[in-house]
N, C-alpha and C positions, 0 to 999 in steps of 0.2 A: 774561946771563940766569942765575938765579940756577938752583943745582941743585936737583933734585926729589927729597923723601926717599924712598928705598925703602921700601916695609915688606918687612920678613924674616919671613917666618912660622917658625913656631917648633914644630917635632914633640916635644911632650909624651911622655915614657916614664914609665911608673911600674910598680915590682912588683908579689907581690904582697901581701908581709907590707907594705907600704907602703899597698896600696889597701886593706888594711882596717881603716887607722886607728886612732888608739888613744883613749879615750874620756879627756875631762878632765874636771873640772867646778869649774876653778879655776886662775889662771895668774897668776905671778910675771914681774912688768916691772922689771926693770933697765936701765940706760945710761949711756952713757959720752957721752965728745963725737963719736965716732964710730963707734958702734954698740949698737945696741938688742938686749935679750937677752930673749925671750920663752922663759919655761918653763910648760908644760903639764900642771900635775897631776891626779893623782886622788887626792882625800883622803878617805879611808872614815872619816863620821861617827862611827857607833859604838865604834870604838878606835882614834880619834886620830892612825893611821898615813896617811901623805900618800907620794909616791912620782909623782917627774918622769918623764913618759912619753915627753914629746917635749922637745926645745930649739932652738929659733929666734934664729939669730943675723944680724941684717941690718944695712944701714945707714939713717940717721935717714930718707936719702928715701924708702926701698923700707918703713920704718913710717908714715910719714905717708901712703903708696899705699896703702896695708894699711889704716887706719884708714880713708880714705874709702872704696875698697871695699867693708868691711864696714859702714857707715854705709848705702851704696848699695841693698847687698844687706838690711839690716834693714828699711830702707823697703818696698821687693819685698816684704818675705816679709810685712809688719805689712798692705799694702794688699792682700795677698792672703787670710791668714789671720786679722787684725784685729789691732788693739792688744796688745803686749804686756806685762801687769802688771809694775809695778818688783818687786824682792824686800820683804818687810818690814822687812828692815836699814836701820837708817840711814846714811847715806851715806857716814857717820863710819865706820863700824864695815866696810863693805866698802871703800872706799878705804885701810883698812891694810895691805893683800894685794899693792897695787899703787906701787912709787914713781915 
């Protein structure tokens, strides 16, 4: 008889300079063959100054998790709050931000 998976539940902690996040509005994707480097910036328009808030360092599977997650989670939010507008950039011009 084959064996039956556990689930381990898992007790979350968080601070609290942690729990109040740091705002981005722009993030730099890097990778290697074994790990994905996610940086969280905030770049202030006006003078040009950019400045990494957070950095997210994981492996290829735990970004592929991440990416449908947040895919999951967009869905959620679009059928709740409704469609939300692409930016006016070309796709060109916002896919330079990201490799």
């Amino acid at each position: 008889m084959p064996e039956e998976i556990k689930k381990q539940e898992i007790k979350i902690e968080i601070d609290e300079q942690t729990a109040n996040g740091a705002y981005a509005n722009l993030a730099l994707i890097t990778h290697s063959e074994t790990e994905f480097i996610i940086d969280f910036i905030f770049a202030q328009p006006q003078n040009g100054k950019a400045k990494v808030r957070s950095r997210i360092i994981t492996s290829p599977l735990h970004a592929k998790q991440f990416l449908q997650a947040l895919k999951d989670n967009i869905e959620k939010y679009e059928m709740r709050f409704g469609q939300m507008k692409n930016p006016s950039a070309p796709v060109s011009e916002q896919s330079k931000f990201y490799n």
